[in-house]
N, C-alpha and C positions, 0 to 999 in steps of 0.2 A: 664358869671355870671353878676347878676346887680350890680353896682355901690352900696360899701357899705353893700356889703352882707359879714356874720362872716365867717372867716378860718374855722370852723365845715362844712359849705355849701361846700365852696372850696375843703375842702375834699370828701365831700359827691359826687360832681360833679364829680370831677376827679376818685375814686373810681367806680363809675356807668358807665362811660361812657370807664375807662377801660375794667371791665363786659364785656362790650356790644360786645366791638372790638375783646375780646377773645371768643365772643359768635360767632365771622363773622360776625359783622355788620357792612356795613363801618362806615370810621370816619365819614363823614354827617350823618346817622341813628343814630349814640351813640352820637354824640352830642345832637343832638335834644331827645332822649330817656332820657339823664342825664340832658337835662334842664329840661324838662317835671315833671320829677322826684323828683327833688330839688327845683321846683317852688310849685310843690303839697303839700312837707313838708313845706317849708316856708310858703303855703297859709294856713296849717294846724293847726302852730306852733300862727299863730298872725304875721310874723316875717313883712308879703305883708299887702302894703297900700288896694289893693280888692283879692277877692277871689271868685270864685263860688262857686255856692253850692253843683256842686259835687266834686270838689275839699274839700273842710271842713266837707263833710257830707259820703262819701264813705271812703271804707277801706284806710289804709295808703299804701304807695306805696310797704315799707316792707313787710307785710302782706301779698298783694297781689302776690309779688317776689315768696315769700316762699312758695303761695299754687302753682303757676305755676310749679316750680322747682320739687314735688313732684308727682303733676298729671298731670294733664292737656290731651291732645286729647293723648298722646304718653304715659303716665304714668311716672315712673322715668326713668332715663337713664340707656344706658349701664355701664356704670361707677356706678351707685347707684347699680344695681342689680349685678352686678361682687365683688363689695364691700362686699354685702350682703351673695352671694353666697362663698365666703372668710371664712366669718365669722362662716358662718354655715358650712362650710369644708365639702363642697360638691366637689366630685371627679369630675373630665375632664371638670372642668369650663373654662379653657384657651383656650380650643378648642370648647364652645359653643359660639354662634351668641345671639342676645336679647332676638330674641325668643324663645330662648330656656333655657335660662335662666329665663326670664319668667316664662316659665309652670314647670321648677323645683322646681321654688321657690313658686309657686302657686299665683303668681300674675294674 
């Protein structure tokens, strides 16, 4: 973190770039994932003496987190749709695979 940066960022970093490591990234990828991250708020916020413009002018990094997590090339996770399928108290989920959890839940 740069010199002079608020305990919010420090959180923010640390926070992100544990994400990351839970995600399987090593620690070099999540570091650099959670500077990337918290330079793009900071460049967002006003907090950075420069900023690009797609830094200031594209989504926030948040945003962006949150549509990945929910779609993206895979759609949600096993985890998202075994939650799902919980909820809706669909019988022999424990013994379905993704995809198959999928097509019951009509994803």
């Amino acid at each position: 973190m740069p010199r002079g940066s608020s305990p919010k960022r420090e959180r923010q970093y640390e926070h992100v770039k544990e994400s990351a490591e839970q995600r399987g990234e090593s620690t070099k990828r999540a570091k650099e994932i959670a500077a990337r991250t918290v330079n793009k708020e900071r460049a967002r916020s006003g907090e950075s003496k420069t900023a690009s413009r797609t830094s200031t002018q594209d989504m926030s990094s948040s945003k962006r987190g949150g549509q990945r997590s929910h779609s993206g090339a895979e759609g949600p996770t096993y985890d998202q749709l075994y939650a799902e399928a919980k909820k809706r108290n669909i019988q022999g989920r424990s013994s379905m695979n993704k995809a198959e959890l999928k097509q019951k839940l009509g994803h």
